[in-house]
MIPA-312041 format. One record per residue (C-alpha): residue in three letters; x, y, z. Coordinates in pm, 1 decimal. Last residue first. Layout:
N
(palum "Ala"; (X; Y; Z))
...
//
This chain:
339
(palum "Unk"; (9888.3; 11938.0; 9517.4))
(palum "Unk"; (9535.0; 11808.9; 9500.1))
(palum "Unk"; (9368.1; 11491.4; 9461.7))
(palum "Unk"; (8967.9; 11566.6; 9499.2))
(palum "Unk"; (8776.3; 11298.2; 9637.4))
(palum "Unk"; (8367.7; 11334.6; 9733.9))
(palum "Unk"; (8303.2; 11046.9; 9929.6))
(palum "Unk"; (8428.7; 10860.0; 10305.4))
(palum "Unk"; (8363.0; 10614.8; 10524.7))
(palum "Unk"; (8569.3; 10328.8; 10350.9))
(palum "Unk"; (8915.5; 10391.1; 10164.8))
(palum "Unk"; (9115.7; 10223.7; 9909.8))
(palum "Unk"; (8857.3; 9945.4; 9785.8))
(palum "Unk"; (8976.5; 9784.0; 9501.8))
(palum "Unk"; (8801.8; 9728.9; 9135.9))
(palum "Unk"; (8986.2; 9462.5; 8924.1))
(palum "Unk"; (9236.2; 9476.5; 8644.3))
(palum "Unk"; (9189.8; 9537.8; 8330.0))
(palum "Unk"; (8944.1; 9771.9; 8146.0))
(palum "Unk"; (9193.4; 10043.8; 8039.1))
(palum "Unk"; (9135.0; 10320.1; 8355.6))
(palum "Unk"; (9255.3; 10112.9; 8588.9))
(palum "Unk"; (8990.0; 10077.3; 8923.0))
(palum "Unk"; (8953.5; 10274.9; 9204.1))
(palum "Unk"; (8687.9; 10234.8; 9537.4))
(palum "Unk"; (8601.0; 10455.6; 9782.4))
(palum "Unk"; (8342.9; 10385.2; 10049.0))
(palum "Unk"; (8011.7; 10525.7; 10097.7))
(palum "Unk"; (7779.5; 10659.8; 10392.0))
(palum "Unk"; (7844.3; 10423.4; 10678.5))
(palum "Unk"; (7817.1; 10033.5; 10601.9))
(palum "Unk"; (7900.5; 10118.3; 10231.7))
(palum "Unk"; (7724.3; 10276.5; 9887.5))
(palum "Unk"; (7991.5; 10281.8; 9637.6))
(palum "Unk"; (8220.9; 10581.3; 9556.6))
(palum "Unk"; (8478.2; 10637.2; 9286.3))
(palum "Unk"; (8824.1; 10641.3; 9211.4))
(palum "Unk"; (9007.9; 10614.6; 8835.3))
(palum "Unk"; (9339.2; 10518.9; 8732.2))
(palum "Unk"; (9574.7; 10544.0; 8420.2))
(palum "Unk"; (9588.4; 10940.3; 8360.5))
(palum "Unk"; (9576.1; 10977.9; 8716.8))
(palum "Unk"; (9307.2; 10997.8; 9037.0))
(palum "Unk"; (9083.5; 11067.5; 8758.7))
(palum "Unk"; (8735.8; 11138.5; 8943.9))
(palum "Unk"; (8429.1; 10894.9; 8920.0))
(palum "Unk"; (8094.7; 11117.8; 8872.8))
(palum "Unk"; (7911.0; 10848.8; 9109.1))
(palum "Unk"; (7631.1; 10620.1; 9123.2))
(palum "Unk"; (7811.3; 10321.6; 9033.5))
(palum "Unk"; (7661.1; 9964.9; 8941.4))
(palum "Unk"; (7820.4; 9703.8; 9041.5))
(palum "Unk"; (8027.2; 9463.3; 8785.5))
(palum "Unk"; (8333.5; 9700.2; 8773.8))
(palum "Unk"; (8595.5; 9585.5; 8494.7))
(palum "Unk"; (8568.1; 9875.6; 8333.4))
(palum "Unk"; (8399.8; 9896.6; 8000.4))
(palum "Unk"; (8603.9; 10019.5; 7721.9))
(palum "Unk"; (8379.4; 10287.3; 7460.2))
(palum "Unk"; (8518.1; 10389.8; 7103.0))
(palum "Unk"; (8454.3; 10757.8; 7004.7))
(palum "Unk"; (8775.3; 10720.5; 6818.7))
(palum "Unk"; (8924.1; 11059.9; 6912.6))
(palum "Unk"; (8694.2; 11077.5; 7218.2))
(palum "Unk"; (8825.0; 10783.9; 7388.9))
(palum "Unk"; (8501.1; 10694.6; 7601.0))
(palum "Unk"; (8587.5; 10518.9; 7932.4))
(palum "Unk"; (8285.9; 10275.4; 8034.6))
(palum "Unk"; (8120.8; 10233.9; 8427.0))
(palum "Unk"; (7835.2; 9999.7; 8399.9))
(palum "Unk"; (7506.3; 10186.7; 8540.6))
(palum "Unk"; (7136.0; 10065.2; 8584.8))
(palum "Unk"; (7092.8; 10063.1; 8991.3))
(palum "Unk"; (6737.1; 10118.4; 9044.5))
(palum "Unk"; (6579.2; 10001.7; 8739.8))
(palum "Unk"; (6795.3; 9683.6; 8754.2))
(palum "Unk"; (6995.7; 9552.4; 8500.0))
(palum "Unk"; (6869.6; 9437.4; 8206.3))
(palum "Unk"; (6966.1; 9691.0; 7935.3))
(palum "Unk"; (7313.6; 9889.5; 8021.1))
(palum "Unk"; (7275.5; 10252.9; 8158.4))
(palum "Unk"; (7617.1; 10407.1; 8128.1))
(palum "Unk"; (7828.6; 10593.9; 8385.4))
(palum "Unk"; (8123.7; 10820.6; 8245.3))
(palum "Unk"; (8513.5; 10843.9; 8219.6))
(palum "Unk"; (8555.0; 11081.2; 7924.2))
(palum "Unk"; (8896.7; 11039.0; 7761.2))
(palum "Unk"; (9191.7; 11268.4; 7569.1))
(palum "Unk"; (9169.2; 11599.5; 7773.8))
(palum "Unk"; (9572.0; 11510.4; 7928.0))
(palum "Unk"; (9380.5; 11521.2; 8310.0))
(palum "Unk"; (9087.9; 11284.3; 8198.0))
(palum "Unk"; (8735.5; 11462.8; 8160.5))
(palum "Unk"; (8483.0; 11321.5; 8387.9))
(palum "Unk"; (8094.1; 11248.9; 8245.3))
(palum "Unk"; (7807.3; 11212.3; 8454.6))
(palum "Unk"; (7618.7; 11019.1; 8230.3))
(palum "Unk"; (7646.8; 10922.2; 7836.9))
(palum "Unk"; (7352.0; 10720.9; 7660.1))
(palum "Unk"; (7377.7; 10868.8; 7328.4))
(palum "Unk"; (7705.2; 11079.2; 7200.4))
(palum "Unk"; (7807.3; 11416.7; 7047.4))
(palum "Unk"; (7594.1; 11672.4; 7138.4))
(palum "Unk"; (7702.4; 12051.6; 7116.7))
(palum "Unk"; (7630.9; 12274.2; 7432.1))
(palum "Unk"; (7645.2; 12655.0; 7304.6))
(palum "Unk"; (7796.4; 12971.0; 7512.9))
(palum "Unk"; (7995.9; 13112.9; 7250.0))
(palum "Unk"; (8231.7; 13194.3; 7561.1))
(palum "Unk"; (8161.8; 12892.8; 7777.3))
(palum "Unk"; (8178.3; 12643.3; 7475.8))
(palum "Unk"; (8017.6; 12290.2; 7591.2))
(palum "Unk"; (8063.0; 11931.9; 7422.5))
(palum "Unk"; (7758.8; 11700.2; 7515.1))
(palum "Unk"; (7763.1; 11390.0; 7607.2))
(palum "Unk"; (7336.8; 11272.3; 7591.2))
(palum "Unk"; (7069.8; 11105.5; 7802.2))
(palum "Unk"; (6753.7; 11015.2; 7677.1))
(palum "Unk"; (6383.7; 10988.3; 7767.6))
(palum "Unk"; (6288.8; 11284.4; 7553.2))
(palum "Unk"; (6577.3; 11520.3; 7687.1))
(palum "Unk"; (6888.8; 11501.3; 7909.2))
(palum "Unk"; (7194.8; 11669.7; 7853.8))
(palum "Unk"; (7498.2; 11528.9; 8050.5))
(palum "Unk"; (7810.1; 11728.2; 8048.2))
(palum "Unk"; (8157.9; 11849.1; 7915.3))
(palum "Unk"; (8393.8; 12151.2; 7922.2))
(palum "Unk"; (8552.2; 12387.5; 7686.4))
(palum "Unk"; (8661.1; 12726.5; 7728.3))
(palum "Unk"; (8867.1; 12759.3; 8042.1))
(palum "Unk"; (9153.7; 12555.0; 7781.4))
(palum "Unk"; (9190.9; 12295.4; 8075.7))
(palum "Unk"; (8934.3; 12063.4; 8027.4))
(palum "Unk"; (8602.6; 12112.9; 8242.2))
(palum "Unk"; (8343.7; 11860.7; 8385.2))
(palum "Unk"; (8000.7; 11906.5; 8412.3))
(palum "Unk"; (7759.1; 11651.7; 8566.8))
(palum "Unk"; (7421.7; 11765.6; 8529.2))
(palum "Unk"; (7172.8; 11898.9; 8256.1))
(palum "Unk"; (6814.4; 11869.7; 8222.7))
(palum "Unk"; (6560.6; 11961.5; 7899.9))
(palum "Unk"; (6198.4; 11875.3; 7966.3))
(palum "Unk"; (6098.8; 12207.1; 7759.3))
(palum "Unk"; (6267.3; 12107.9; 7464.1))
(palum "Unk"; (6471.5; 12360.0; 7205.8))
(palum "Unk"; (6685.5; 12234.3; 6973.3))
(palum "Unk"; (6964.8; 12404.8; 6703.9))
(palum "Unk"; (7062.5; 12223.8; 6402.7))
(palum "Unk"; (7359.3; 12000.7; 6338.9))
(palum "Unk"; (7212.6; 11674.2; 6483.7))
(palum "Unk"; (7196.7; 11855.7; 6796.8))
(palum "Unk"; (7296.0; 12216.3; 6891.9))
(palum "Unk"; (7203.4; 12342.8; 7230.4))
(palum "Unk"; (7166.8; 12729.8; 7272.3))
(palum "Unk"; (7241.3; 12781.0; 7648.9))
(palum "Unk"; (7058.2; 12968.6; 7898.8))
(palum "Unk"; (6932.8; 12540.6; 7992.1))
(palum "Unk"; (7297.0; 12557.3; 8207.1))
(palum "Unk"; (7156.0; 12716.5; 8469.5))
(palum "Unk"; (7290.3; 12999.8; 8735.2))
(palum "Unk"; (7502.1; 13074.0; 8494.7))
(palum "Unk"; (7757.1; 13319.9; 8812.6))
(palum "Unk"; (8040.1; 13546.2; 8741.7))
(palum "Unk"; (8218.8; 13602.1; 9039.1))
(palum "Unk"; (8509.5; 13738.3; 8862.9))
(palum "Unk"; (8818.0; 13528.5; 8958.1))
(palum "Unk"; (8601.8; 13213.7; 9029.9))
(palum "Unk"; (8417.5; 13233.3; 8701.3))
(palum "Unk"; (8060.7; 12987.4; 8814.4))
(palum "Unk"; (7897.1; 12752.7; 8615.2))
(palum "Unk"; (7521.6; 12623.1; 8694.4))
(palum "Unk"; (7314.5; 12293.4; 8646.3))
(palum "Unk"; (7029.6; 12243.8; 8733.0))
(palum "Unk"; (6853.3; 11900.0; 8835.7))
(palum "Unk"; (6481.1; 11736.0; 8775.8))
(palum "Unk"; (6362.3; 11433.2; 8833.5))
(palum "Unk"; (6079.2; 11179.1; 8775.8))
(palum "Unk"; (6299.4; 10936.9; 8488.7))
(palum "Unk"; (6441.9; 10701.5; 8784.1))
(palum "Unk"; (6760.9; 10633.7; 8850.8))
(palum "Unk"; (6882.3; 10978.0; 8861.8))
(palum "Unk"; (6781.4; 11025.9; 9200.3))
(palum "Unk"; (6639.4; 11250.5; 9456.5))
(palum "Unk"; (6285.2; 11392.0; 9252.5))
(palum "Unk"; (6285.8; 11794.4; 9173.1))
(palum "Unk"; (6529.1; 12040.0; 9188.1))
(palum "Unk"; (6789.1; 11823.8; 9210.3))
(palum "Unk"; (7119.7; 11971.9; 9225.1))
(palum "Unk"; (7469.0; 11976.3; 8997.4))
(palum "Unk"; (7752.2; 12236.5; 9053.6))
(palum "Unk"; (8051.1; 12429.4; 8887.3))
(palum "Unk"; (8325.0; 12590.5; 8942.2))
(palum "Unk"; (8563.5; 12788.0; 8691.5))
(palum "Unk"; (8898.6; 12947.3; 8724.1))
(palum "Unk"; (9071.5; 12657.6; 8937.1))
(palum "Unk"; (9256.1; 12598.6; 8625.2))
(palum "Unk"; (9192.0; 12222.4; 8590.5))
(palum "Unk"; (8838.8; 12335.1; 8635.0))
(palum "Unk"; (8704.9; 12293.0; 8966.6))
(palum "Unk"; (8383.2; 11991.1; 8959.5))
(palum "Unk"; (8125.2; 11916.9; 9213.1))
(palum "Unk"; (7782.1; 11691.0; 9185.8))
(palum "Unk"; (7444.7; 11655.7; 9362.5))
(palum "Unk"; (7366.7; 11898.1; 9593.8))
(palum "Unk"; (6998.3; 11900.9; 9705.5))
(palum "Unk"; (6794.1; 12237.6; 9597.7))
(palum "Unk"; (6788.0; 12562.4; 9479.4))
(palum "Unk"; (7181.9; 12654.0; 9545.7))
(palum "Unk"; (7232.8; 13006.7; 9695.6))
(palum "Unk"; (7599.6; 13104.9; 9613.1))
(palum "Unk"; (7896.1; 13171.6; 9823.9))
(palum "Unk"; (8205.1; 13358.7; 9843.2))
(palum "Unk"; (8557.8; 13365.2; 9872.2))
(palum "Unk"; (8555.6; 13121.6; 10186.9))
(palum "Unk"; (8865.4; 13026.4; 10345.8))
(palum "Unk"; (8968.6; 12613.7; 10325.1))
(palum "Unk"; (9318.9; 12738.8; 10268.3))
(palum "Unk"; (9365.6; 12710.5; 9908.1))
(palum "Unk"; (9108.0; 12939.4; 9864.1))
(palum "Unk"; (8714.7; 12798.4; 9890.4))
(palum "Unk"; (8390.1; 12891.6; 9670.8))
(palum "Unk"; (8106.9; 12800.6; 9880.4))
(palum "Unk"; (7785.8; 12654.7; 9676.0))
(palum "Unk"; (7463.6; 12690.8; 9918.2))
(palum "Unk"; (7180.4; 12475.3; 10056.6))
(palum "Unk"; (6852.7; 12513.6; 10230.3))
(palum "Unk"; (6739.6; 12257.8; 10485.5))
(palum "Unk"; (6364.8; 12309.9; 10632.8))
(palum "Unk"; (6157.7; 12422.8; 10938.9))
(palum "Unk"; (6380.3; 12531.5; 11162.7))
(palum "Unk"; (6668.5; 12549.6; 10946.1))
(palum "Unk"; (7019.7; 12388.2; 10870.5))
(palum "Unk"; (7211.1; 12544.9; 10603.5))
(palum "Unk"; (7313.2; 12251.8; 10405.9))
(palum "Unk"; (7665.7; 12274.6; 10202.0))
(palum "Unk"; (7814.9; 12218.9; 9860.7))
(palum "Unk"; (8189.6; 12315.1; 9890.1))
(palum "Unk"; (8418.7; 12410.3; 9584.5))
(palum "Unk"; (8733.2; 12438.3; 9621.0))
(palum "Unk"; (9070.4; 12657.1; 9447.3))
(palum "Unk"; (9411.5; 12567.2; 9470.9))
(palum "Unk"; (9471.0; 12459.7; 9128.6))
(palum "Unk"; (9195.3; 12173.9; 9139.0))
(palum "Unk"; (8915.0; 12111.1; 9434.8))
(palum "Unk"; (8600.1; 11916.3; 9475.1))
(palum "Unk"; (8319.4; 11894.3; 9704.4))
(palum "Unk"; (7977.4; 11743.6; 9784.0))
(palum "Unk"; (7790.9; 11742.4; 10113.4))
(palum "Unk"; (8066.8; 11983.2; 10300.8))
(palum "Unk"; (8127.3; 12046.3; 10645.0))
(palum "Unk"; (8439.0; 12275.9; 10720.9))
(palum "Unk"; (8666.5; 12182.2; 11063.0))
(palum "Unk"; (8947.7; 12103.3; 10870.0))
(palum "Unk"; (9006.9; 11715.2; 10944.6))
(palum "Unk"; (9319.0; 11537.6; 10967.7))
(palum "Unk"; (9305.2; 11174.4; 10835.5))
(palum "Unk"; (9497.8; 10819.8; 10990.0))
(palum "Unk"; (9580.1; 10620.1; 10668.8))
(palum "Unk"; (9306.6; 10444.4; 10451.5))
(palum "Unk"; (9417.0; 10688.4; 10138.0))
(palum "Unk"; (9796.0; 10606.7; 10199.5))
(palum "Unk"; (9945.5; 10686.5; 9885.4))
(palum "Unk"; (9744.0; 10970.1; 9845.9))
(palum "Unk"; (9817.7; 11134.4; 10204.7))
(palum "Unk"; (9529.9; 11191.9; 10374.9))
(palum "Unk"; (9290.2; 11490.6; 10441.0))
(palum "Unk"; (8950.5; 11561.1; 10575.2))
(palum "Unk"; (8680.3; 11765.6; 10421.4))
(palum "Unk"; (8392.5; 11753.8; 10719.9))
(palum "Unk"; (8105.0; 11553.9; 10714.0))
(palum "Unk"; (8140.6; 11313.7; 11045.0))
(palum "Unk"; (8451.7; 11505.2; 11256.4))
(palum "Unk"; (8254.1; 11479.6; 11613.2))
(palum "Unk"; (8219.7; 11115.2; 11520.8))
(palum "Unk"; (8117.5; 10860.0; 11265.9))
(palum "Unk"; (8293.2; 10787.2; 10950.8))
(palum "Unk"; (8124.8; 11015.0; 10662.2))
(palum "Unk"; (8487.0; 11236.9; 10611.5))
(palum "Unk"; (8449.0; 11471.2; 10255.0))
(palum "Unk"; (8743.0; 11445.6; 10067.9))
(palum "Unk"; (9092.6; 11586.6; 10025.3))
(palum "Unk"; (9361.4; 11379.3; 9886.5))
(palum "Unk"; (9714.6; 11511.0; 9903.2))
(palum "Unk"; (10033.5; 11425.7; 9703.3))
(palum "Unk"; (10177.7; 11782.6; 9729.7))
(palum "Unk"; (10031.0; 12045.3; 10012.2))
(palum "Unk"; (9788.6; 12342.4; 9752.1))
(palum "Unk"; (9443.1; 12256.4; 9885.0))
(palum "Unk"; (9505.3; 12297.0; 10229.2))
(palum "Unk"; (9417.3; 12127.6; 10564.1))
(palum "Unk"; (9539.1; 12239.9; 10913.0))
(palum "Unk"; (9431.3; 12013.4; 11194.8))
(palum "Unk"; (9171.3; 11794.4; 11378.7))
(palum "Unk"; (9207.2; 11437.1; 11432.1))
(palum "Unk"; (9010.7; 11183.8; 11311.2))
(palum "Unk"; (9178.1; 10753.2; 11332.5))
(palum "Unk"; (8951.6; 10532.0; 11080.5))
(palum "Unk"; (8678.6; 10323.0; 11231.2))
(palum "Unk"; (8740.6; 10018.3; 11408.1))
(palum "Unk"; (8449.9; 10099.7; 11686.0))
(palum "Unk"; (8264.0; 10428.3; 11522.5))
(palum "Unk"; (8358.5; 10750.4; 11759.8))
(palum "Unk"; (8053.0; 10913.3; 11848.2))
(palum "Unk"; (7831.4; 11216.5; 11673.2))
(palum "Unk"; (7668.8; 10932.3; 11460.9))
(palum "Unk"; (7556.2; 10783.4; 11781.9))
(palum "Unk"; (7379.6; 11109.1; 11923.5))
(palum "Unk"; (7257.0; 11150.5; 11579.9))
(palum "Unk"; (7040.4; 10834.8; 11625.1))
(palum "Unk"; (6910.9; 10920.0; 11956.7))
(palum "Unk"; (6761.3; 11214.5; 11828.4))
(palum "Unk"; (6638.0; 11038.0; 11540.4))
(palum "Unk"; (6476.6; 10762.2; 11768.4))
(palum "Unk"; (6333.5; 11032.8; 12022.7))
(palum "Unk"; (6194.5; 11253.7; 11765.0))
(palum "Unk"; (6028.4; 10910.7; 11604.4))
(palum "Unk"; (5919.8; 10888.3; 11957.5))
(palum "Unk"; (5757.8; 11163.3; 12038.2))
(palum "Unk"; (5568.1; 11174.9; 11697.5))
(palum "Unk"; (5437.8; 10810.8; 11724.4))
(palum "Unk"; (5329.8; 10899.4; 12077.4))
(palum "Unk"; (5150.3; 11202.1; 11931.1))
(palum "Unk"; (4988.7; 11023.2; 11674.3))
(palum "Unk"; (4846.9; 10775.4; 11936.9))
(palum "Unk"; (4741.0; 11024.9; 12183.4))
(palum "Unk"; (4556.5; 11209.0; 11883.7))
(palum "Unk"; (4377.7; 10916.7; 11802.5))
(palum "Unk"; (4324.6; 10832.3; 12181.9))
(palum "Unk"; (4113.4; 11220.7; 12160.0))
(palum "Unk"; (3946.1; 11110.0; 11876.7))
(palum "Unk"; (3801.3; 10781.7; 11993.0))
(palum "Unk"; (3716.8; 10958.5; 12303.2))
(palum "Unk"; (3535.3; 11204.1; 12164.5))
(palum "Unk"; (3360.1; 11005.4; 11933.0))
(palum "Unk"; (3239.2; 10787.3; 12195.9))
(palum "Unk"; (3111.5; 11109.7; 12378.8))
(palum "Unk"; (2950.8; 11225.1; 12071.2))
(palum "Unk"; (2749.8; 10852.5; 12043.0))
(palum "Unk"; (2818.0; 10604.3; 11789.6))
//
């Protein structure tokens, strides 16, 4: 091949690549010019005042197309499908208890996203923030509203697979006290104290004593419950093959995600309720698998989020294994029932 051949095979090369280019711009652009208008049949937006503290609310993070796509939006709880009023602040995660939020966020850049923990008052107004080092995974308020915490990858997107990492990190709301990783903690298992350099955590939830909470250890392949002390600051196992964990409101239960042999590699969880007096597990009656730190909507029910035409839907389900799942809300993630 001559140099002018070359040439010109390079220089329709580059013409190519740059017509890809152009027009994968062009097709995202054009793609977040729909997702900034109104879905046909979608739920009824409006902006308004939201709070954290209004009785027999629940607050959660809008995905239905439209000017209001990703910001904490409001409905009654006995209406969760009803008409929603939206605050104005975009979240990716969120959760709230006693007043107090906490809102996992993208800062938009020009070259990359970086992302941040906001600590909200019962008004949506930011007490302060906290860099997060990398893409927000779960949200949890202590019954309290004295602690905050917050899951994010740090390496891989999804706990499906084993190539990920996540860190975990506590926050005192009152004091501004920040663990910025759970893995500062000495973890006890079997009764003596272990130390792995492929240890994860994610997934905390608190009880109300602003001592105790719960979590997911990882380590070796596995996936543990453990207990956590915030003052001796220890994580104590207790039970194989426990994710995302959620403490119900009387402290009693752990609702939690469990991988069950044979299902797929990419979607391997039942949903079981673990009675932590009898350590005895109840599957729910949810055949899908769910991706999702489910939240207590009461001590009988439990909500969670499924994958649907626009982001996720919300689903709940009774807490005792009867029943059947039902879907309470589409377009939407991230609940947190306040008041």
């Amino acid at each position: 091949m001559t140099v002018r051949n070359r040439i010109l095979v390079l220089v329709s090369a580059v013409a190519v690549l740059a017509a890809v280019a152009v027009g994968s711009v062009l097709h995202a652009s054009a793609r977040a010019e729909r997702r900034n208008q109104t879905q046909a049949g979608g739920p009824a937006v409006t902006p308004g005042t939201v709070t954290l503290t209004d009785p027999g609310r629940m607050v959660f993070r809008n995905m239905a197309w439209g000017p209001h796509r990703d910001e904490l939006t409001t409905v009654p709880a006995s209406d969760p499908s009803g008409p929603r009023t939206a605050s104005g602040v975009k979240c990716l995660r969120f959760y709230a208890a006693a007043g107090t939020g906490v809102c996992l966020q993208a800062v938009h850049g020009a070259v990359s996203d970086t992302y941040r923990a906001l600590i909200l008052d019962a008004r949506l107004k930011e007490k302060a923030h906290y860099d997060v080092p990398g893409i927000p995974s779960r949200a949890r308020v202590s019954p309290t509203g004295h602690f905050a915490a917050w899951t994010a990858f740090v390496g891989g997107d999804s706990y499906a697979g084993t190539n990920f990492s996540t860190r975990a990190a506590i926050v005192d709301t009152r004091t501004g006290k920040l663990i910025p990783s759970l893995e500062e903690f000495r973890i006890v298992k079997d009764d003596h104290r272990y130390q792995a350099a492929d240890v994860n955590f994610w997934g905390v939830t608190f009880a109300s004593d602003d001592r105790t909470f719960y979590a997911t250890l990882a380590t070796k392949g596995k996936t543990y419950l453990v207990r956590g002390d915030l003052r001796a600051r220890t994580v104590t196992t207790l039970r194989t093959n426990v994710e995302c964990p959620s403490l119900s409101p009387d402290g009693t239960r752990i609702a939690f995600k469990k991988r069950v042999p044979g299902l797929p590699a990419d979607a391997p969880w039942h949903l079981y309720v673990l009675d932590l007096r009898t350590m005895r597990e109840t599957p729910l009656a949810e055949s899908r698998s769910v991706d999702d730190q489910a939240v207590w909507r009461d001590p009988r029910t439990l909500v969670y989020a499924l994958p649907g035409d626009y982001g996720a839907d919300l689903y709940e389900i009774p807490a005792d294994g009867t029943g059947k799942p039902r879907r309470i809300s589409t377009t939407a993630v991230s609940p947190a029932y306040v008041g």
